[in-house]
BAFI-3210 file (N, C-alpha, C; in Angstrom, 3 decimals, decimal comma, padded with zeros to 6 digits):
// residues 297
n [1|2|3|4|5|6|7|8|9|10|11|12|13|14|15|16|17|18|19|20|21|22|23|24|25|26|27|28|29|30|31|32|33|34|35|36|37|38|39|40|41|42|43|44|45|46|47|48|49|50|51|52|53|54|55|56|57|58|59|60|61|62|63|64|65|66|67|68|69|70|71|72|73|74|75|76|77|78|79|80|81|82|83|84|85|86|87|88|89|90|91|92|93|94|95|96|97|98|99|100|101|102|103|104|105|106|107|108|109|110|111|112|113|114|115|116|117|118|119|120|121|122|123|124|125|126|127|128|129|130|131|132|133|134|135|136|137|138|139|140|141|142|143|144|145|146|147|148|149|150|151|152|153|154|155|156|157|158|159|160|161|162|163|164|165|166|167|168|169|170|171|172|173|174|175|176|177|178|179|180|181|182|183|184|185|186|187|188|189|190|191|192|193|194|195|196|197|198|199|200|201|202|203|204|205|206|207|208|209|210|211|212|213|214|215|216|217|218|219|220|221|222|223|224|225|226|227|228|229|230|231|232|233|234|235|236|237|238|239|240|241|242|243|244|245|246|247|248|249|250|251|252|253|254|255|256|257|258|259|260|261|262|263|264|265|266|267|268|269|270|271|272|273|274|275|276|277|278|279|280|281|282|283|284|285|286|287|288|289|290|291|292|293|294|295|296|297]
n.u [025,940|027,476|029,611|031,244|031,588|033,955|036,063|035,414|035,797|033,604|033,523|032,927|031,552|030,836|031,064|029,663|029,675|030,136|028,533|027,422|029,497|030,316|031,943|031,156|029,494|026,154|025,440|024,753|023,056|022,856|023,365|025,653|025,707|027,093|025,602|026,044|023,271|022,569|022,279|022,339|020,171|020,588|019,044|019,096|017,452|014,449|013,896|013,767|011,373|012,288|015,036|015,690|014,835|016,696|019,380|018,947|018,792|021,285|023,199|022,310|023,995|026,295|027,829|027,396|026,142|024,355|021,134|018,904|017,938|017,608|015,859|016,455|014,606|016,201|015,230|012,564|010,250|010,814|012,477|012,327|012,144|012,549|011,857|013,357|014,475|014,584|014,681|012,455|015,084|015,340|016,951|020,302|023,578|026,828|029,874|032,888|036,792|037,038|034,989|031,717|028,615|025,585|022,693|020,184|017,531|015,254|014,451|014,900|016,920|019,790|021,610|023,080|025,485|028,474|030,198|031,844|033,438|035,168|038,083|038,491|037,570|039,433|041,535|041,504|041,093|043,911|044,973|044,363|045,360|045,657|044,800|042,731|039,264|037,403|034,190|032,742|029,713|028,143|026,472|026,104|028,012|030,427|032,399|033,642|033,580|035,638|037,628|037,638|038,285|040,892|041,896|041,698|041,829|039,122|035,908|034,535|031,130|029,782|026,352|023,278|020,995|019,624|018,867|020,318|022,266|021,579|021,605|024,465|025,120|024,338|025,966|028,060|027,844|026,870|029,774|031,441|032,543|033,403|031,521|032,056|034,058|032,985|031,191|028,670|026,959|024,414|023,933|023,397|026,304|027,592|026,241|027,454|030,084|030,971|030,553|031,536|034,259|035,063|035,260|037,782|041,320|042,007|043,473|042,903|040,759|037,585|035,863|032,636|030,809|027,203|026,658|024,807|021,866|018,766|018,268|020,012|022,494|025,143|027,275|029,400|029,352|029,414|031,481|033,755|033,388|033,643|036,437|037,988|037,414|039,298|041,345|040,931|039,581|042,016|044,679|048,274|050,335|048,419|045,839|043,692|041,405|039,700|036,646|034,785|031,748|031,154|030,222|030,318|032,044|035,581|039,006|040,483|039,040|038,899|041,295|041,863|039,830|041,155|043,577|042,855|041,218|043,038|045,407|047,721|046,968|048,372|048,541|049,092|048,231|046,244|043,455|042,877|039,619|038,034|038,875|037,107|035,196|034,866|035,630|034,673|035,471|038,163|037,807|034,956|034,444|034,396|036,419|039,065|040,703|044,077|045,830|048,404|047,651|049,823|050,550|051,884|054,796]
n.v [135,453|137,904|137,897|137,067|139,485|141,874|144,324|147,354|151,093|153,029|154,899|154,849|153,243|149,619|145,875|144,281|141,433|138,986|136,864|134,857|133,925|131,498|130,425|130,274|128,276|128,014|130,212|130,955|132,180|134,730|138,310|141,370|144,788|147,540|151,225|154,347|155,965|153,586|150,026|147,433|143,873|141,219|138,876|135,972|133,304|132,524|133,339|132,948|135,114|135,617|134,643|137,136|139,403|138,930|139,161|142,269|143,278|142,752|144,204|146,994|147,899|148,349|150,987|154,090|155,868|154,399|154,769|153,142|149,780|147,711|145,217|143,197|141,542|138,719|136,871|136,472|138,100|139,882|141,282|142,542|145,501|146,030|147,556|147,085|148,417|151,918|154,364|155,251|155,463|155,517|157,025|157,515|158,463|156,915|155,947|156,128|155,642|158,461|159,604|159,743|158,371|157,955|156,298|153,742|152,254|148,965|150,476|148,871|145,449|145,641|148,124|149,996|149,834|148,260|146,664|144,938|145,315|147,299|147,410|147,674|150,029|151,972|150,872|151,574|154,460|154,721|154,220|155,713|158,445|161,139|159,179|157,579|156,236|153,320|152,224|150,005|148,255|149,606|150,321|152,376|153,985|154,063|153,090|155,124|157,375|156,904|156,967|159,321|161,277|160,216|161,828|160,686|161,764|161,450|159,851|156,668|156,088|152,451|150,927|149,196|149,904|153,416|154,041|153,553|154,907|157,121|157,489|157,736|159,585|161,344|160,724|161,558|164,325|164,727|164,557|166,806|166,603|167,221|167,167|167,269|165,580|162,793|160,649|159,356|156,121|154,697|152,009|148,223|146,917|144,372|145,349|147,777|148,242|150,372|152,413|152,093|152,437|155,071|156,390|156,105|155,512|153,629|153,881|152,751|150,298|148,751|145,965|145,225|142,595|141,650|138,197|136,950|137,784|137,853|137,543|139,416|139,258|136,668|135,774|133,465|133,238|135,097|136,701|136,103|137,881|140,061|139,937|139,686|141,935|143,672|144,260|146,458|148,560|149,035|151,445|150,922|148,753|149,660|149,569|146,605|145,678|142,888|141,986|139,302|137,999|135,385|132,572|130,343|129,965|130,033|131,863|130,341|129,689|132,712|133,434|131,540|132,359|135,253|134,003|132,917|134,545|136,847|137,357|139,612|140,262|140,656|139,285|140,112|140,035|139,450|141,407|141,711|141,342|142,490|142,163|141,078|139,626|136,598|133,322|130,309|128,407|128,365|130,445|131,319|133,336|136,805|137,848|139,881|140,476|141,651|142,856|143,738|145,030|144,314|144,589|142,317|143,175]
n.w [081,736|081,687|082,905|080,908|079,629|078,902|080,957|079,728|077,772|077,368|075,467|072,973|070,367|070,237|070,573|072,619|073,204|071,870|070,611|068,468|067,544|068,210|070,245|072,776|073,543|075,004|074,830|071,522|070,291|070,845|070,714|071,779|071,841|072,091|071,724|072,487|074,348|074,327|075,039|073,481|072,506|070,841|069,422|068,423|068,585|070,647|073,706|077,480|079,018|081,971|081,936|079,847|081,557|084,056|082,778|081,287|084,432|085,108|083,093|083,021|084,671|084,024|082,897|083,511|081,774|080,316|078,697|077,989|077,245|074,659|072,934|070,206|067,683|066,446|065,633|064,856|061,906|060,281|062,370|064,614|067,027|070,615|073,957|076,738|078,718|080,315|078,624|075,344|072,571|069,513|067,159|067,342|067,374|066,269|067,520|066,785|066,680|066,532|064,715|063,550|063,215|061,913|063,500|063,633|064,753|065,453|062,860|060,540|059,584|060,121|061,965|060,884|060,713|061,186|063,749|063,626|061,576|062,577|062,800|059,865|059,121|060,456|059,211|056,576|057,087|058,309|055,574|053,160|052,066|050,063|047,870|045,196|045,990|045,960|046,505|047,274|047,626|049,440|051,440|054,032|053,669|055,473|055,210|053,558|054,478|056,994|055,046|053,689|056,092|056,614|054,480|051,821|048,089|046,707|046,994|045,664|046,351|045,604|045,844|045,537|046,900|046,966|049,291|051,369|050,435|050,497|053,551|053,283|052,485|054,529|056,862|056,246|056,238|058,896|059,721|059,061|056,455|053,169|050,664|047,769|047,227|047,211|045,366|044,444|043,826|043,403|041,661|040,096|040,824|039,140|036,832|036,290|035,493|033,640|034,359|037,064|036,225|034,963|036,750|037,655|037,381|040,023|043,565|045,736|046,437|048,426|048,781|050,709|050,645|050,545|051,783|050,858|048,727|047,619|044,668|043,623|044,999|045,097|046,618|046,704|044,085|042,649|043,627|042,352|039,422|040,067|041,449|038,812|037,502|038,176|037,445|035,737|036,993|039,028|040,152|039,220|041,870|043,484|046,439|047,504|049,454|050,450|051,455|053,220|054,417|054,790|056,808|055,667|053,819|053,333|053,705|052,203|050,419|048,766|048,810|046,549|044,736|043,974|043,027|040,710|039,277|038,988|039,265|039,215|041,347|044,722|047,681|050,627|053,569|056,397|057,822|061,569|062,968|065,746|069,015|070,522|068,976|069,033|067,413|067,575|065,540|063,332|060,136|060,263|061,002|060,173|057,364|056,259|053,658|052,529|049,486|047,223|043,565|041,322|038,578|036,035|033,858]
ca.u [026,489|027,586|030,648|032,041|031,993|035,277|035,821|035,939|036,067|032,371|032,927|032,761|030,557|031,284|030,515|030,174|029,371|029,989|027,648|027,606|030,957|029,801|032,568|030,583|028,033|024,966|025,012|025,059|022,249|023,074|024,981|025,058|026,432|026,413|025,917|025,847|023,251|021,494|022,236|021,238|020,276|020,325|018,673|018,927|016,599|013,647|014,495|012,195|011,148|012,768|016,021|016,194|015,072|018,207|020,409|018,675|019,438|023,237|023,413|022,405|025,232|027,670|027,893|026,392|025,990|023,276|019,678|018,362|018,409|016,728|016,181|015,778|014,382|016,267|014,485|011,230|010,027|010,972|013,556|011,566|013,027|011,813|012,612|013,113|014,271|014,913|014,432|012,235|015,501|015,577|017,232|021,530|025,127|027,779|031,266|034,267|037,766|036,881|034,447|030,214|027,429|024,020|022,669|018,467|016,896|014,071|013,546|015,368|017,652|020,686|021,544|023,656|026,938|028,436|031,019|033,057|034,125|036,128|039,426|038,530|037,456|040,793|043,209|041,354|041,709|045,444|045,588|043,191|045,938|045,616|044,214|041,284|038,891|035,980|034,101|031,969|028,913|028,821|025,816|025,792|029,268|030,963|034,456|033,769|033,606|036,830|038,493|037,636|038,840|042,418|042,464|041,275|041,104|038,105|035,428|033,424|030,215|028,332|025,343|022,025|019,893|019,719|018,140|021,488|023,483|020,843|022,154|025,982|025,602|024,168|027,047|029,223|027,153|027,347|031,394|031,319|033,385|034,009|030,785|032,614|035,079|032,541|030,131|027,210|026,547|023,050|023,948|023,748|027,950|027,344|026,043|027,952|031,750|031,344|029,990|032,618|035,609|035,071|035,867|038,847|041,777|041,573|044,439|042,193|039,899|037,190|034,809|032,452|029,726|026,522|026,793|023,224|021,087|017,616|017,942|021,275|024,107|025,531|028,818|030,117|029,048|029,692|032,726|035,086|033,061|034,579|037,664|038,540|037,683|040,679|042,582|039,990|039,947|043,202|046,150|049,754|050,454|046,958|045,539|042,958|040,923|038,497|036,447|033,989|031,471|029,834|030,636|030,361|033,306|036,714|040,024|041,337|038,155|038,605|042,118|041,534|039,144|042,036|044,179|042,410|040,594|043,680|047,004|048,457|047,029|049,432|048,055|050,142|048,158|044,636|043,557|042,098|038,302|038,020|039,218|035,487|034,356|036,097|035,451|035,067|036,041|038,691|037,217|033,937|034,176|034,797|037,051|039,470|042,158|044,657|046,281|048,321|047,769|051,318|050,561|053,180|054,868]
ca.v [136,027|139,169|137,116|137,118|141,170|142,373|146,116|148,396|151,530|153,421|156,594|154,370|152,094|148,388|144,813|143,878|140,128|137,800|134,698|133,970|133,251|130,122|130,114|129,931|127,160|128,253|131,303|131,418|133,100|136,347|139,585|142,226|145,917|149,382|152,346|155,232|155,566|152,001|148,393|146,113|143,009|141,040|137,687|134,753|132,464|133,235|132,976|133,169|136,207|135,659|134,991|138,642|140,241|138,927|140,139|143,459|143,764|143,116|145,278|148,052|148,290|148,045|151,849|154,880|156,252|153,646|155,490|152,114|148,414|147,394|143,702|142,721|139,936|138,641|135,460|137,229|138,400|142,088|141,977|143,626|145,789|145,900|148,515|146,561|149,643|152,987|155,556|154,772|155,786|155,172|157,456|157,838|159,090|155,942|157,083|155,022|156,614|160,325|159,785|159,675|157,295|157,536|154,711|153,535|150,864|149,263|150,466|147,757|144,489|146,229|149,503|151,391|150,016|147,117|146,760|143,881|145,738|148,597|147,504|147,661|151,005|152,275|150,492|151,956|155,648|155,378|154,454|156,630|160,079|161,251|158,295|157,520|155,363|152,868|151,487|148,557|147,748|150,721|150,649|153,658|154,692|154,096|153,224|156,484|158,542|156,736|157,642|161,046|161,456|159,978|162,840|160,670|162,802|161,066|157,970|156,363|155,101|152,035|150,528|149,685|150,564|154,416|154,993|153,690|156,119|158,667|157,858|157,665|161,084|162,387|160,392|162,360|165,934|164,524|164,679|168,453|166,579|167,999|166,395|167,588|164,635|161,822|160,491|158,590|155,014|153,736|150,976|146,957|146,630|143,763|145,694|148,758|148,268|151,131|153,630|152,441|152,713|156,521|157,318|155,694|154,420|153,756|153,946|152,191|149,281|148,090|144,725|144,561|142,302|140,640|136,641|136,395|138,945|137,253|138,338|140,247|138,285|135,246|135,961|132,025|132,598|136,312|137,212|136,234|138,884|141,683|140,438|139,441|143,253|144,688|145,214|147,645|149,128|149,463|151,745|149,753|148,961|149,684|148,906|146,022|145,050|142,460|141,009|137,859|137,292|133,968|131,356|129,327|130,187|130,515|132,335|129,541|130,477|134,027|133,390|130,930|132,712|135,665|133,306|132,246|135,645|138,487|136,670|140,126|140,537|139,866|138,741|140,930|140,084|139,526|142,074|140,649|141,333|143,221|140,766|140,260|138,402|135,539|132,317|128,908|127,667|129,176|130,850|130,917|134,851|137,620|137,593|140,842|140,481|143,129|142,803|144,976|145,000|144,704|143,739|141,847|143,396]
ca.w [080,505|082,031|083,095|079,957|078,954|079,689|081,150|078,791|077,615|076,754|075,024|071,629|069,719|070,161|070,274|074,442|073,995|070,668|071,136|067,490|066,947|068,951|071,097|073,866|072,716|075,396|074,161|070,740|069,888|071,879|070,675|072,812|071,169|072,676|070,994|073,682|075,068|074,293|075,018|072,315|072,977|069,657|070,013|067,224|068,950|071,406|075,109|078,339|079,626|083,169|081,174|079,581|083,067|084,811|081,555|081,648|085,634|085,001|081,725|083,134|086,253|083,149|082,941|083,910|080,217|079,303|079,269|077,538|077,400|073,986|072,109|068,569|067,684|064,768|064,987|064,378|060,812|060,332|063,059|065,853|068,348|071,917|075,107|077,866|080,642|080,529|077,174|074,178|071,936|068,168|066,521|067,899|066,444|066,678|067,969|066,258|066,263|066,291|063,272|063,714|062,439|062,360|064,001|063,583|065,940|065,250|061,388|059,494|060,955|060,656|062,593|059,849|061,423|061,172|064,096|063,250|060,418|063,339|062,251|058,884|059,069|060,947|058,054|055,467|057,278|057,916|054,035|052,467|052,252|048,629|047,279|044,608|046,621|045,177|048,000|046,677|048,895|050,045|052,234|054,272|053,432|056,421|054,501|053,114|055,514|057,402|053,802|053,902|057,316|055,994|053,429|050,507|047,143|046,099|047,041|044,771|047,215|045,173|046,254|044,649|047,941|046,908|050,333|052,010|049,643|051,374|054,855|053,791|052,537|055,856|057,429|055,956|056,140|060,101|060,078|058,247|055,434|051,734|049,432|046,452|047,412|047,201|044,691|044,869|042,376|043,212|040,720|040,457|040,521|038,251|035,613|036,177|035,196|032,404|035,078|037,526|035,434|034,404|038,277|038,215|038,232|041,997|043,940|046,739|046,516|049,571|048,851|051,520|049,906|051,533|051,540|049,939|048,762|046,906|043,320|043,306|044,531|045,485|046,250|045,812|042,585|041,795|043,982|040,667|038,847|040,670|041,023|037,238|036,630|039,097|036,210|035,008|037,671|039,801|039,344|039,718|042,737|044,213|047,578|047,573|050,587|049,971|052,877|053,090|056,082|055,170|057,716|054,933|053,099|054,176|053,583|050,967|048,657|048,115|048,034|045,373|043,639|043,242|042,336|038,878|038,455|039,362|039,719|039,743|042,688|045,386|049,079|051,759|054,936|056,935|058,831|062,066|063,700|067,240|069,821|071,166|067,815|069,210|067,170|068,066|064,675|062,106|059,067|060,419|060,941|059,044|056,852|055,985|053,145|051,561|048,756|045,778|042,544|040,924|037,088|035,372|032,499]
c.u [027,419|029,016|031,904|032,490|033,084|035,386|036,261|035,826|034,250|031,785|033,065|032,495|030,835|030,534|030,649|030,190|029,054|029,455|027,715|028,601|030,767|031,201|032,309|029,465|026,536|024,717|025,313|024,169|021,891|024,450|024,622|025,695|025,896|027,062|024,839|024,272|022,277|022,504|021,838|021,241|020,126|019,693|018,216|017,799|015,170|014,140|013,584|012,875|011,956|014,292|017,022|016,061|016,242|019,394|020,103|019,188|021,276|023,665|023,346|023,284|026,353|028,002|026,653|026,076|024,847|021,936|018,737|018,676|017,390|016,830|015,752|015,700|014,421|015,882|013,135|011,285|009,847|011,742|012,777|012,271|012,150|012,066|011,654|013,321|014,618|013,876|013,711|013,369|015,720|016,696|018,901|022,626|025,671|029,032|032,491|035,300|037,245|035,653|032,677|029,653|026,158|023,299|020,335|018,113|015,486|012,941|013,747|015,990|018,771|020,984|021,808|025,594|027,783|029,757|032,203|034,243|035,119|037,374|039,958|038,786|038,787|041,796|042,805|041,646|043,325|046,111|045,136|044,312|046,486|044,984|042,657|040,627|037,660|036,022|032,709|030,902|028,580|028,230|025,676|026,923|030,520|032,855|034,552|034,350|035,069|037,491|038,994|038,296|040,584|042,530|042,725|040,910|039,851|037,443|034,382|032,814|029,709|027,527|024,011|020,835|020,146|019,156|019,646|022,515|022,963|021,943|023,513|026,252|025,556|025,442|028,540|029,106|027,722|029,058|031,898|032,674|032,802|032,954|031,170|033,311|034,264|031,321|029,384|026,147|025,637|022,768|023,899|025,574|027,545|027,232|026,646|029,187|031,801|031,043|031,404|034,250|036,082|035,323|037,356|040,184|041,881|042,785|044,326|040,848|038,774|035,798|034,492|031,404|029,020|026,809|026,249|022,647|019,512|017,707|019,241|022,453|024,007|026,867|029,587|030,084|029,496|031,069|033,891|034,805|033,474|035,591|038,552|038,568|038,644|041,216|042,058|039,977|040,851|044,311|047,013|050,318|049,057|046,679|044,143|042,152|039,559|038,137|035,001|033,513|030,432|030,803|030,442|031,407|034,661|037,869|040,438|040,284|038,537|040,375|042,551|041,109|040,302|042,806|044,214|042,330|041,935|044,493|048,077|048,099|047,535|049,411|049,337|049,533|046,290|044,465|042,098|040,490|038,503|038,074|037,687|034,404|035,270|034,710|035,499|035,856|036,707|038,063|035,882|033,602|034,557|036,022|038,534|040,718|042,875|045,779|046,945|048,581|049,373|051,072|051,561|053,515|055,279]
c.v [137,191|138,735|137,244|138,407|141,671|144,002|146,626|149,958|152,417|154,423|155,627|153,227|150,752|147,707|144,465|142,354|140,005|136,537|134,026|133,545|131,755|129,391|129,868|129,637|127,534|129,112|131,926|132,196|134,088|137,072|140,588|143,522|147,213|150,582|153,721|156,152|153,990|150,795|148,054|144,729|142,645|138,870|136,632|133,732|132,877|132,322|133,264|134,373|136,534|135,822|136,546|139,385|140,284|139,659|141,825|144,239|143,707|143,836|146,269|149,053|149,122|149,564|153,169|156,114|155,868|154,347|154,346|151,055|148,151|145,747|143,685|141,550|139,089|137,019|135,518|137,580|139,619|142,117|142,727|144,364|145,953|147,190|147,409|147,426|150,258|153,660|154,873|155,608|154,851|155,553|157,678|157,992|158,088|156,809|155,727|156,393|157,991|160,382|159,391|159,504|157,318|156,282|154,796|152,183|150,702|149,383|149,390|146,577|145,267|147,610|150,602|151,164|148,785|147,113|145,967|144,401|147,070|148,167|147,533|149,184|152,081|151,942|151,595|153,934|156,033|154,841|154,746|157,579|160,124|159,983|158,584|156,465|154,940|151,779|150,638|148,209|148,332|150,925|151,909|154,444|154,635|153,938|154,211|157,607|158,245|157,566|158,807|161,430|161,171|160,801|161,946|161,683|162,723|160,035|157,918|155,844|154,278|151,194|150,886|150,209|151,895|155,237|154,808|154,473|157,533|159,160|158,320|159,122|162,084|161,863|161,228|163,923|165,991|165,043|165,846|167,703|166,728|166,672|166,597|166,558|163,028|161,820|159,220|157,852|154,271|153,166|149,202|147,070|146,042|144,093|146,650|148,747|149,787|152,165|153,631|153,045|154,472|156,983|156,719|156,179|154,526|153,373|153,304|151,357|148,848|147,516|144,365|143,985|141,738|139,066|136,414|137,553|138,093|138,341|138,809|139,749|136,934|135,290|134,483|132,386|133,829|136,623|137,267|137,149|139,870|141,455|140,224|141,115|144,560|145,268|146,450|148,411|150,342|150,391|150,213|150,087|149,557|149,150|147,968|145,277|144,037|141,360|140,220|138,115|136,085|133,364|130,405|129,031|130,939|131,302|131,674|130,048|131,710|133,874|132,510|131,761|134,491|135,349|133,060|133,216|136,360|137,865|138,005|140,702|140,186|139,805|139,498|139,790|139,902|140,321|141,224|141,688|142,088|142,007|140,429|139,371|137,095|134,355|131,044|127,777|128,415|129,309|130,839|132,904|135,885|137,791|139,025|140,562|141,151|142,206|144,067|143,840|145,475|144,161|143,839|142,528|142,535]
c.w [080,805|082,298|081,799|078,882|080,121|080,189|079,908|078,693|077,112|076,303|073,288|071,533|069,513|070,616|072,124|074,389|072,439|070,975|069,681|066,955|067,381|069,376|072,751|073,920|073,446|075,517|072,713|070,040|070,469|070,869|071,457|072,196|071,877|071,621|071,567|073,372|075,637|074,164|073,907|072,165|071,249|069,977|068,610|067,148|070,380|072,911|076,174|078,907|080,833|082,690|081,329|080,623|083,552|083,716|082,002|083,129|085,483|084,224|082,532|084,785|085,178|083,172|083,116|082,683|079,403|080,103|078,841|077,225|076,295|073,328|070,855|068,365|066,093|064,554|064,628|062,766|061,309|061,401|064,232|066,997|069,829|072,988|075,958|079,240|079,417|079,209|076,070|072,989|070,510|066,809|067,347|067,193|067,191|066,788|067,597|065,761|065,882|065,317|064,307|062,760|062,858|062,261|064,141|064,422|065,772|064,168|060,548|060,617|061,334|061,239|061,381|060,197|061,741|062,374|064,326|062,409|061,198|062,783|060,947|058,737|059,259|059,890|057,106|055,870|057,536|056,269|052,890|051,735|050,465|047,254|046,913|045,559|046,243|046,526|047,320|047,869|049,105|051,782|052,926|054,399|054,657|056,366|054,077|053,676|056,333|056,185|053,835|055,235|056,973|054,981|052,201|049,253|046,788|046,364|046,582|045,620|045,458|045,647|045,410|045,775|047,675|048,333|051,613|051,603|050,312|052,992|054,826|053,582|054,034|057,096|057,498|056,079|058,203|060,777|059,785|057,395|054,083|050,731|047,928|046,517|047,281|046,328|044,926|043,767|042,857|042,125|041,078|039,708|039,671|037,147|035,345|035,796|034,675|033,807|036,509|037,561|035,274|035,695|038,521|037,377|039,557|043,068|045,387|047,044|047,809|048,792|049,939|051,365|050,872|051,123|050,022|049,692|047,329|045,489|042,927|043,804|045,748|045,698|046,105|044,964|042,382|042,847|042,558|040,030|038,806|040,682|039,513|036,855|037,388|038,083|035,428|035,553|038,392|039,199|039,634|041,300|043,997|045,178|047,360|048,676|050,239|050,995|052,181|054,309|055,914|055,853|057,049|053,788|053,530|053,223|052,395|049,708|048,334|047,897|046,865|044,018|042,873|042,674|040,932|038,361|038,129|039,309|040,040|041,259|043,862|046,690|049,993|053,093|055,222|057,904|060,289|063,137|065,262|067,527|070,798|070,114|067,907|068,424|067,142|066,653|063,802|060,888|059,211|060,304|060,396|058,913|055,820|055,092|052,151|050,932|047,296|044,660|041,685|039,389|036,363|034,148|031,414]
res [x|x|x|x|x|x|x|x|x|x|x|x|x|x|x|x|x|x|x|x|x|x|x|x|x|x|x|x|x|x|x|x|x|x|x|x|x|x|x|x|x|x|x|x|x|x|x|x|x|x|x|x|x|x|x|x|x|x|x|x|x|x|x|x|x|x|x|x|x|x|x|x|x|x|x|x|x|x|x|x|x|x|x|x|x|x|x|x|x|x|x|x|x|x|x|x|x|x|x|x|x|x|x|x|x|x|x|x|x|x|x|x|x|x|x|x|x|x|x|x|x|x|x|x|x|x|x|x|x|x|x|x|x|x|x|x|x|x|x|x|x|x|x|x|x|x|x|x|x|x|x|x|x|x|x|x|x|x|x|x|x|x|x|x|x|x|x|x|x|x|x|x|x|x|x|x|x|x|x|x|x|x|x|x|x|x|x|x|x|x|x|x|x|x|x|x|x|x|x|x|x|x|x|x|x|x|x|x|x|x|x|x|x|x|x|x|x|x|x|x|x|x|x|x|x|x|x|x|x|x|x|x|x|x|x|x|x|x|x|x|x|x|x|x|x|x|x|x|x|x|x|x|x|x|x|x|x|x|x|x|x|x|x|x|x|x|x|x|x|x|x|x|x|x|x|x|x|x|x|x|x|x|x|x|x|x|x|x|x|x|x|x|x|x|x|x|x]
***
C-alpha cells in the first residue's frame, strides 16, 4: 500500500491514501489521513492482524512527526478507534492553509474535518472578503471559519446537531477570530426558511449536506428544497457553492435539479477534490459546484 502514498508535505492535515475512490480495487476499503501527530488508519472492511502490522511498520518511516499510528473501524458498530504504536492521542488541532481545527479520535465516526472538502475550504476563503455568508450543514463550522479568515462580514452557521455548533464555535475561539461576526442556527434547515432569511440576503451561499441522515434528510429527495428557496435567500449576483458526496448521484442530478428549481442560477464551474481522492469512476466522488445567482428581470 505504502507504494502508492506520494511524498509529501507534513506540516498540514491531509488525505495520504484514497482506497475508496476504488481506484485501486484491493484496496478499497482503506483510507489512510494524517493529522499531525497521528496516522489514521480508516478501515471499511476487517483485515488480518498481520496485514495492519506490516502497514503500521511502513507508516511509521513516513515521517518523523508521527507520535501515533491509530485504526477505526468503520466496519464496526460505533466506529471504534484502536492505537496500534506509539501515543494514546485523542484529542489534536488540524492544520489547513494557516487556519486550525479541532480534531477528536475515537468519540464519534467522523473526526471534525472532512478533508476532501480542502479545496473547498480555500475557494470559499479567497471569496469570503466583505461578504454575507450562510453556511448550510454547518457541522463544526469549518466553512466558517475559512470565511472569517477571508474577511467575511458575517456567517450564518446552520446545523441541527447543537453540539457540532459547540465545536465550530471553539473552532473559531481556536483561530482568535471576531464571534460578533458569526451566528449560530441549531435548526432543522427544512423547517427554518423564516429564521434563515432574517440573516440575509447572502452575498455567499455553501451546501454541504449529508447523503442520508435517518429521519432528517434525504437529499435525492430534499436537495430541490433548498435550492427552490435561493431566491429567498441570495442577493443578485450571489455566490452559490453547492456540493453532493453520494456516489450515488452524479453531477447531471444536482445540475438538473437547479435547473427546474433556480434557473436563475447560472453554473460557472466544478471545483475539483485534492488530487489523492482519485476515482476509478466519474461522479462517484465528491461533488463541488459554483454557481451565481443572476435573476432575470
Amino acid at each position: 500500500m505504502i507504494e502508492f502514498i506520494q511524498p509529501c508535505d507534513f506540516s498540514e492535515s491531509q488525505r495520504l491514501f484514497h482506497g475508496r475512490g476504488h481506484a485501486y480495487p484491493e484496496l478499497s476499503h482503506v483510507n489512510i489521513d494524517w493529522f499531525e501527530p497521528v496516522i489514521l488508519i480508516s478501515l471499511y472492511q476487517e483485515v488480518e492482524p498481520n496485514w495492519l502490522a506490516e502497514q503500521v511498520a511502513q507508516l511509521k518511516t513516513l515521517t518523523d512527526k508521527c507520535q501515533s499510528i491509530q485504526v477505526q473501524y468503520r466496519c464496526r458498530k460505533f466506529a471504534p478507534c484502536e492505537l496500534l504504536w506509539g501515543q494514546e492521542i485523542t484529542n489534536l488541532t488540524a492544520k489547513e492553509h494557516g487556519l486550525k481545527y479541532h480534531i477528536s479520535l475515537g468519540k464519534a465516526q467522523n473526526s471534525g474535518l472532512f478533508l476532501d472538502m480542502r479545496n473547498g475550504r480555500e475557494w470559499v476563503k479567497n471569496c469570503s472578503e466583505n461578504k454575507r455568508v450562510l453556511n448550510l450543514f454547518s457541522y463544526t463550522c469549518a466553512f466558517s471559519v475559512a470565511a472569517l479568515a477571508g474577511n467575511a462580514s458575517k456567517v450564518v452557521n446552520i446545523d441541527m446537531s447543537k453540539s457540532s455548533l459547540t465545536k465550530g464555535r471553539e473552532n473559531h475561539r481556536l483561530n482568535q477570530q471576531d464571534l460578533s461576526k458569526v451566528i449560530f442556527e441549531g435548526v432543522d434547515i427544512f423547517k427554518s426558511y423564516g429564521r434563515l432569511k432574517k440573516h440575509g440576503p447572502y452575498q455567499l451561499l455553501v451546501s454541504d449536506p449529508p447523503s442520508f441522515q435517518k429521519g432528517s434528510v434525504d437529499i435525492e429527495r430534499d436537495y430541490k428544497k433548498i435550492i427552490r428557496r435561493l431566491p429567498d435567500l441570495m442577493s443578485d449576483n450571489g455566490d452559490v457553492l453547492l456540493c453532493l458526496n453520494s456516489p450515488d448521484l452524479n453531477i447531471e442530478f444536482l445540475l438538473a435539479e437547479v435547473a427546474r428549481e433556480c434557473p436563475d442560477c447560472v453554473f460557472q464551474y466544478q471545483l475539483n477534490a485534492p488530487e489523492v481522492f482519485k476515482e476509478a469512476h466519474d461522479g462517484k466522488g465528491l461533488k463541488c459546484l459554483y454557481f451565481i445567482y443572476k435573476p432575470r428581470v
